[in-house]
Residue frames as qw, qx, qy, qz and C-alpha x, y, z in Angstrom:
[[0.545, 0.837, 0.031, -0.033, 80.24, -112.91, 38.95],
 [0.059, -0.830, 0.546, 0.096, 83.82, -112.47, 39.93],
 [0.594, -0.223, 0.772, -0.024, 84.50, -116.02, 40.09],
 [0.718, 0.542, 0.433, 0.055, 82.83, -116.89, 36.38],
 [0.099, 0.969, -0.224, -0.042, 84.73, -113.66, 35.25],
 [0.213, -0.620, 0.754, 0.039, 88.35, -115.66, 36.49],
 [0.697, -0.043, 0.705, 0.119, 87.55, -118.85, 35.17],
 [0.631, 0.737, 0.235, -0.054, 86.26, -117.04, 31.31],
 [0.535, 0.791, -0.239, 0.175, 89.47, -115.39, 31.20],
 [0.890, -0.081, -0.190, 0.407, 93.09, -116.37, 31.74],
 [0.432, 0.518, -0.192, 0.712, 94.16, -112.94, 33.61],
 [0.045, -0.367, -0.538, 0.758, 93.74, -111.30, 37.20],
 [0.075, -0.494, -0.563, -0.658, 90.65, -109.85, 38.08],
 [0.125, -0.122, -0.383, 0.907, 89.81, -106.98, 39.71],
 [0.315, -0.591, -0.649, -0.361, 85.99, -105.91, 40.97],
 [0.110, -0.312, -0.379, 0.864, 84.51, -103.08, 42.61],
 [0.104, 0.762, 0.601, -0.217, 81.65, -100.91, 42.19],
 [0.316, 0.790, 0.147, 0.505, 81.60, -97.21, 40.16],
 [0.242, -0.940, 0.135, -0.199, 81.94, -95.24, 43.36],
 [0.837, -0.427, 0.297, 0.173, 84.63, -97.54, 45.21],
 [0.666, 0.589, 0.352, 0.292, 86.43, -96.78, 41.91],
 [0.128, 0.829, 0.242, 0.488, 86.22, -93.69, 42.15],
 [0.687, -0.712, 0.121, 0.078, 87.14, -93.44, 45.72],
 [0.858, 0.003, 0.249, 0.448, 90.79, -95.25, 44.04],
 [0.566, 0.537, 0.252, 0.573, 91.01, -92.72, 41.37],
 [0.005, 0.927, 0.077, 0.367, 90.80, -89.56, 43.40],
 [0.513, -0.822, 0.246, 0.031, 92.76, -90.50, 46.34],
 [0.808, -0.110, 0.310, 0.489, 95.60, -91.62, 43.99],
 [0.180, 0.214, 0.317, 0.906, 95.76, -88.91, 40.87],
 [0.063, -0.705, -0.583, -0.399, 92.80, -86.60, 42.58],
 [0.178, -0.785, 0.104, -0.584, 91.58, -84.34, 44.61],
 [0.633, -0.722, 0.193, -0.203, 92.94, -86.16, 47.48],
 [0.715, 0.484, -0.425, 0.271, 96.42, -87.35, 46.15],
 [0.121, 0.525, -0.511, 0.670, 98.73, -87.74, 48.91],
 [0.582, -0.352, 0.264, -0.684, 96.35, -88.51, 51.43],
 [0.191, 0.217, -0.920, -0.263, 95.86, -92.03, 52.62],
 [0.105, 0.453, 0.847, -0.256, 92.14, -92.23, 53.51],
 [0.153, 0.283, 0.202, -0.925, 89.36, -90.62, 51.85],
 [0.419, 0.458, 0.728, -0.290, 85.47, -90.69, 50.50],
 [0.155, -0.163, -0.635, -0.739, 84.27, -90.64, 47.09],
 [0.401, 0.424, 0.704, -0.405, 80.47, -90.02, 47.24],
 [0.023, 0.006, 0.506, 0.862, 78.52, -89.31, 44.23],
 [0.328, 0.546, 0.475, -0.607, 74.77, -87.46, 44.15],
 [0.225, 0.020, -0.585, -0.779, 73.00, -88.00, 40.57],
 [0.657, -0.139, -0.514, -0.533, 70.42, -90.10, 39.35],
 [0.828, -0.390, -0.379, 0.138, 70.94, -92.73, 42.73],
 [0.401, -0.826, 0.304, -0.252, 73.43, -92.14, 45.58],
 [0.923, 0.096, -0.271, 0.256, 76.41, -94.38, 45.88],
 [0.066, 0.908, -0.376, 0.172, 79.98, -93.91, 47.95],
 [0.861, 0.228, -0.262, 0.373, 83.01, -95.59, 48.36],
 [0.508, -0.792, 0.336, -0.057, 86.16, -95.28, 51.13],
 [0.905, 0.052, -0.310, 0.286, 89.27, -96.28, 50.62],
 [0.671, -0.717, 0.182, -0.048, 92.13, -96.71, 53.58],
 [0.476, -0.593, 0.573, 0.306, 95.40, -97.05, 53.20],
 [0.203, 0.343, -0.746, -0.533, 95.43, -97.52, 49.36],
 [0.012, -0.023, -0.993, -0.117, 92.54, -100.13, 49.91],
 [0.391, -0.273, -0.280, -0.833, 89.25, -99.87, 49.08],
 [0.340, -0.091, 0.639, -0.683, 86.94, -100.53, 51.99],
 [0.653, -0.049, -0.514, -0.554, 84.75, -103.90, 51.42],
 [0.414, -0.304, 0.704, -0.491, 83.20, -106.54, 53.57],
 [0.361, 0.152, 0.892, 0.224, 80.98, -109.35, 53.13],
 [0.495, 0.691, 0.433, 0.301, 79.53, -107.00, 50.15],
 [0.287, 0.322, -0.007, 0.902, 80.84, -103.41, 48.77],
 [0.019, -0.206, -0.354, 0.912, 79.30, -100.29, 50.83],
 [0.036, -0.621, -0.506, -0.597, 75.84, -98.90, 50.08],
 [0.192, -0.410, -0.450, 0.770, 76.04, -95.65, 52.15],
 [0.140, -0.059, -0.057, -0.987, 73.53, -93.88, 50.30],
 [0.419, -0.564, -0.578, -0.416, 70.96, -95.65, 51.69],
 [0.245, -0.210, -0.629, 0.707, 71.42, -94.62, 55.48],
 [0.136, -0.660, -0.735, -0.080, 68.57, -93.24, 56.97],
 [0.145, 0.186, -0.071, 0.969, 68.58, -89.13, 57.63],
 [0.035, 0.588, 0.512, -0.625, 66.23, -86.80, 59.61],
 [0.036, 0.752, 0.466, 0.465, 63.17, -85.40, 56.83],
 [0.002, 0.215, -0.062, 0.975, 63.36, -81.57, 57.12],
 [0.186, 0.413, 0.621, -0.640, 60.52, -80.48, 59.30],
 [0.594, 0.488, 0.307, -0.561, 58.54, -79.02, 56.01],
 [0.285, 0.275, -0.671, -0.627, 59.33, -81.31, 53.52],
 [0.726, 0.186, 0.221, -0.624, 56.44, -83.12, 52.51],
 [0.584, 0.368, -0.714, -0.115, 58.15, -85.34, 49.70],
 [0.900, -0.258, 0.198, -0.290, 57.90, -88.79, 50.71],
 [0.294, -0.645, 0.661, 0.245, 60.67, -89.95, 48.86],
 [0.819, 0.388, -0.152, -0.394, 61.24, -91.99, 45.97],
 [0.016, -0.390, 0.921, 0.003, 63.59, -95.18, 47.14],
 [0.694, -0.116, -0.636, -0.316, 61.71, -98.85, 46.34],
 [0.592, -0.223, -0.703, 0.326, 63.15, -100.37, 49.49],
 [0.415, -0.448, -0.533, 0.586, 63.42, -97.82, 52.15],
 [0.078, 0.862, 0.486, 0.123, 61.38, -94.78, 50.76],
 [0.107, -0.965, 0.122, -0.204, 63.12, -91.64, 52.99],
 [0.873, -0.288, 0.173, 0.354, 66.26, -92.81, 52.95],
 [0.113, -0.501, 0.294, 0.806, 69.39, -90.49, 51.47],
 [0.242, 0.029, 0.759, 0.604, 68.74, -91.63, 48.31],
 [0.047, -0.656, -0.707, 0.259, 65.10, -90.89, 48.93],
 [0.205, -0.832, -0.268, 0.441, 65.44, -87.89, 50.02],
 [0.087, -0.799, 0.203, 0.559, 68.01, -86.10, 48.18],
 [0.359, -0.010, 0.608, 0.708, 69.47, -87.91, 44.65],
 [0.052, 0.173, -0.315, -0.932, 68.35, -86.19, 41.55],
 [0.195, -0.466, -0.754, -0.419, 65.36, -88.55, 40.60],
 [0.230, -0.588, -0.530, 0.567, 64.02, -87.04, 44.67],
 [0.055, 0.339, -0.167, -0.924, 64.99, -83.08, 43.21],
 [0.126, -0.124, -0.651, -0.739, 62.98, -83.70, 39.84],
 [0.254, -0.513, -0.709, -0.411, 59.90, -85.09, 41.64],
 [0.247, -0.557, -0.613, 0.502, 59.88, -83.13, 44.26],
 [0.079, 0.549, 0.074, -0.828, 59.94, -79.92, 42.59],
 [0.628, 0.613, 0.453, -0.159, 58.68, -81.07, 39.40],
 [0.432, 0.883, -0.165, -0.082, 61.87, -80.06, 37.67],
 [0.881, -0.065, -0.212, 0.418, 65.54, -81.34, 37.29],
 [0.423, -0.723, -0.183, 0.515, 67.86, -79.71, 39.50],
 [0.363, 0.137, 0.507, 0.770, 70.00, -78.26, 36.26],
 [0.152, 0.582, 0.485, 0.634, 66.86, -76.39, 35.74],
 [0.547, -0.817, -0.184, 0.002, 66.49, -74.96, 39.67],
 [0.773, 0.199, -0.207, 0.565, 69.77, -73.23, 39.89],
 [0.073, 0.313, -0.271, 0.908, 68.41, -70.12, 41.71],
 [0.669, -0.571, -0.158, -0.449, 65.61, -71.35, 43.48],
 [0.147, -0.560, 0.625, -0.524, 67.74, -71.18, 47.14],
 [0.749, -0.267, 0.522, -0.311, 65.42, -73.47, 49.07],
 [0.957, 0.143, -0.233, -0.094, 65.88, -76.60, 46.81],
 [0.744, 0.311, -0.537, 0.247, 69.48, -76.42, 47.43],
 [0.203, -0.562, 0.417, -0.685, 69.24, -75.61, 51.01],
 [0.852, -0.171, 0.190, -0.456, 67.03, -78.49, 51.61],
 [0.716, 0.583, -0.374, 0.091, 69.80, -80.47, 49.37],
 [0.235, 0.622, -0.556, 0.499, 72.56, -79.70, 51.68],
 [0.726, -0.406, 0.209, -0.514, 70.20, -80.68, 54.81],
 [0.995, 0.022, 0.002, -0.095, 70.11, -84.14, 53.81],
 [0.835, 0.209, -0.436, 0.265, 73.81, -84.47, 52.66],
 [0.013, 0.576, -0.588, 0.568, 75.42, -82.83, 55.50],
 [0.589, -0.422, 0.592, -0.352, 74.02, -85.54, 57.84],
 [0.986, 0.137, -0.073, 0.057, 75.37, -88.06, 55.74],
 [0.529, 0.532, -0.402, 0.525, 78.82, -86.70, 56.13],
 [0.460, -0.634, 0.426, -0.452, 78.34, -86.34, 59.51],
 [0.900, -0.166, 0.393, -0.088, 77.61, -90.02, 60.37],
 [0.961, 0.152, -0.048, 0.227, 80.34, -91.16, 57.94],
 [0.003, -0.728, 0.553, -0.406, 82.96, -88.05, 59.30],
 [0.405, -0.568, 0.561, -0.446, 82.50, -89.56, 62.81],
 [0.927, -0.161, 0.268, -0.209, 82.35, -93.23, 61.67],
 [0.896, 0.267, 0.064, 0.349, 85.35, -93.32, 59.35],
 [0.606, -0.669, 0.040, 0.429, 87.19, -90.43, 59.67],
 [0.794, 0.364, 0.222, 0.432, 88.59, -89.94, 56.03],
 [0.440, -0.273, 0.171, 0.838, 91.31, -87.55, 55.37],
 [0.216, 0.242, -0.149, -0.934, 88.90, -85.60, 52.72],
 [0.483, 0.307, 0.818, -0.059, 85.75, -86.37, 50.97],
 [0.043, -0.172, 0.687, 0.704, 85.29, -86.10, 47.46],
 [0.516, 0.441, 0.671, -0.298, 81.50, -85.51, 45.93],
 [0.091, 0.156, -0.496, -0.849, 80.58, -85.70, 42.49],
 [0.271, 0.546, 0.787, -0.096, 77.49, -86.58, 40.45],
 [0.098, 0.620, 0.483, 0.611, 75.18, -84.87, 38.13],
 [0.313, -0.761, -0.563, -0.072, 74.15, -83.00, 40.96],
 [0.438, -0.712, -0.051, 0.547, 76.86, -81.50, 42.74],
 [0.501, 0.337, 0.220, 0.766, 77.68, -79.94, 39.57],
 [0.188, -0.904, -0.165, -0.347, 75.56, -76.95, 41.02],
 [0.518, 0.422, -0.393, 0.632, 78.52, -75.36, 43.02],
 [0.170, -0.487, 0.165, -0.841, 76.76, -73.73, 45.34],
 [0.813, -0.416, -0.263, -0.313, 75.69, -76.50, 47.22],
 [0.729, 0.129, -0.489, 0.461, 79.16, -77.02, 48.37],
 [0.147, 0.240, -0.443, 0.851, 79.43, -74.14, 50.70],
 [0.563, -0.476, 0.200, -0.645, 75.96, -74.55, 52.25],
 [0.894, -0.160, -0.419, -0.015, 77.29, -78.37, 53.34],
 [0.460, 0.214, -0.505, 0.698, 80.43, -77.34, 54.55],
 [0.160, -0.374, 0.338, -0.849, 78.14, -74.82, 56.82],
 [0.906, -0.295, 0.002, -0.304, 75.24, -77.49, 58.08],
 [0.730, 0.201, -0.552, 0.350, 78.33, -79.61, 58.47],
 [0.185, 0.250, -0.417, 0.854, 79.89, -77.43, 60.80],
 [0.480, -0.333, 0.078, -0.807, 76.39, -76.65, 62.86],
 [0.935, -0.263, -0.174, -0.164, 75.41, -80.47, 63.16],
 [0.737, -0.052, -0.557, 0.379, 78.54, -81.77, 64.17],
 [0.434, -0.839, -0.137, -0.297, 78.37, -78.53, 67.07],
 [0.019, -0.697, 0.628, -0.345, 82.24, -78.51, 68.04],
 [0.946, -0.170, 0.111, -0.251, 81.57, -82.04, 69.19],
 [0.798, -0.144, 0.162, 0.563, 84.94, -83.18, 67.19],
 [0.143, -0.713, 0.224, 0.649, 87.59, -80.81, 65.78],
 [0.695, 0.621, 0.347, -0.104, 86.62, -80.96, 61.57],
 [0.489, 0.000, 0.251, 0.836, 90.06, -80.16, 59.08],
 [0.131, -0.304, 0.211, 0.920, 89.62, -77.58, 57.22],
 [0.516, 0.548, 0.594, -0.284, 86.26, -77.55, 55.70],
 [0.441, 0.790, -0.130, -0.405, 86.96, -75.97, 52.77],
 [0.328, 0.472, -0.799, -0.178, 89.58, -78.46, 51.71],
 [0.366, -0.155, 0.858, -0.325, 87.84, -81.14, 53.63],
 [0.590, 0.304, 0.737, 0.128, 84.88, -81.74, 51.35],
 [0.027, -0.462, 0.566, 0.682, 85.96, -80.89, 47.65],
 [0.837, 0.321, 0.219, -0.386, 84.50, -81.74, 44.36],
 [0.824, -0.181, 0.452, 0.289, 86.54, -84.43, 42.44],
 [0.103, -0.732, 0.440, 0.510, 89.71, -83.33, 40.68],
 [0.339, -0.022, 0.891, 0.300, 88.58, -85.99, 37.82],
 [0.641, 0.190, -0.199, -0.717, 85.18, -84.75, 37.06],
 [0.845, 0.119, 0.023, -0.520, 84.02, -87.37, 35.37],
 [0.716, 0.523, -0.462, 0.000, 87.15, -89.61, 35.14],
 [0.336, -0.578, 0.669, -0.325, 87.21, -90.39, 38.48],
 [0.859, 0.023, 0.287, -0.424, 85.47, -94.16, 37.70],
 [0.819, 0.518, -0.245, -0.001, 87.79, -95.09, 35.07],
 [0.083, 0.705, -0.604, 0.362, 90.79, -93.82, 36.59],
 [0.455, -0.551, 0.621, -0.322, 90.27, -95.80, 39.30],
 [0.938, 0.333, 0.003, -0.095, 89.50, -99.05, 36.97],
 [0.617, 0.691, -0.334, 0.175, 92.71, -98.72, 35.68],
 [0.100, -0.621, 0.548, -0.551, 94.50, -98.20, 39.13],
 [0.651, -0.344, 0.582, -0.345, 92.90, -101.44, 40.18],
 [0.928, 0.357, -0.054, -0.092, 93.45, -103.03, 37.52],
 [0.429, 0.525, -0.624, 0.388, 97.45, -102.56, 37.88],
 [0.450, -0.495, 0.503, -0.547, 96.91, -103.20, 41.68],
 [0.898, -0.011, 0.338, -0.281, 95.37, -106.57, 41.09],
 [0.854, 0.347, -0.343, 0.179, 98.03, -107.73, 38.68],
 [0.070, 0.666, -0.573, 0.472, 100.87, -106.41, 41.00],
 [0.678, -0.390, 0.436, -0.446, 99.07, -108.55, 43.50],
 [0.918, 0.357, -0.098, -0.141, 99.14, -111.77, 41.12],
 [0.699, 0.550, -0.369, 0.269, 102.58, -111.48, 40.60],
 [0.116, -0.440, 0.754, -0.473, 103.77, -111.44, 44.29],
 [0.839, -0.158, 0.462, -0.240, 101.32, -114.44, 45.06],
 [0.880, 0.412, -0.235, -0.011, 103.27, -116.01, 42.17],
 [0.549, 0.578, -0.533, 0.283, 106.20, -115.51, 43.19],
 [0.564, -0.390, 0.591, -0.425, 105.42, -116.34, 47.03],
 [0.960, 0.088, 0.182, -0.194, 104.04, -119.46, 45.62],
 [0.705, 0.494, -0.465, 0.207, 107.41, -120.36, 43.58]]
């Protein structure tokens, strides 16, 4: 697509995913300004996150898909999960379509029923584990329809703290995982921010090339 995309039009082009975006937009004008490594994740309708490193977004021989990784099912959930490919997988297990059919309600409408988000937190805190202790970022940044429920934020930060078990030394948990100082404008933002990146780039291979 990128390649048809550069030949239709006669300007740099820049290509990334919503979260990976997003990842750009927060750790330049967000909640992790300043910083030069940190994780966008986002928890709605699907599961999606993004990393960028040193001002670069983190891609290989395709973009990330860390919300499928595979988590430990709570001893009494029963939910089977609702991913096509890999069934009890994060996405499975915890995005919003998972909440709706597992309790038969969207989460928006379960805002005091404790266990949902307890069971919520379960799942994401051992996704931040395994990407704490495989990347390392400087902060991570969740948003989505989901995490709008606040209160899930402080029972991750505490399963956080319990699974990883003093194993490594964690920043500050309360500033470590944050919800995104864009809201909803983290995706553009970061459009934009790669969109000036990718010309900036253009114009030094031009001028290398002269």
């Amino acid at each position: 697509m990128l390649e048809r995309l550069k030949k239709s039009f006669s300007v740099p082009v820049g290509f990334t995913t919503d979260v990976n975006a997003a990842a750009l937009g927060e750790v330049t004008l967000g909640a992790a300004e300043g910083l030069s490594s940190c994780m966008y994740i986002t928890i709605g309708t699907g599961i999606g996150a993004g990393a960028v490193v040193n001002g670069k977004m983190l891609e290989g021989y395709s973009h990330p898909e860390m919300g499928h990784i595979m988590v430990r099912r709570h001893k009494h959930d029963r939910y089977q999960g609702n991913c096509p490919y890999h069934s009890d997988c994060l996405e499975g297990l915890a995005a919003g379509g998972a909440i709706e059919k597992r309790w038969g309600k969207k989460g928006v409408e379960l805002a005091e029923n404790e266990e949902v988000w307890n069971l919520e937190a379960h799942y994401i805190a051992q996704a931040l584990m395994n990407y704490s202790l495989i990347l390392s970022p400087e902060r991570i940044v969740i948003g989505g329809g989901v995490m709008k429920q606040r209160q899930v934020f402080p029972l991750v930060r505490q399963k956080l703290k319990a699974l990883i078990a003093g194993y490594i030394q964690l920043p500050d948990l309360e500033s470590y995982i944050v919800p995104p100082k864009l809201e909803d404008g983290a995706g553009i933002t970061g459009c934009i921010l790669l969109a000036a990146q990718t010309k900036d780039e253009n114009k030094r291979s031009d001028t290398t090339t002269i």
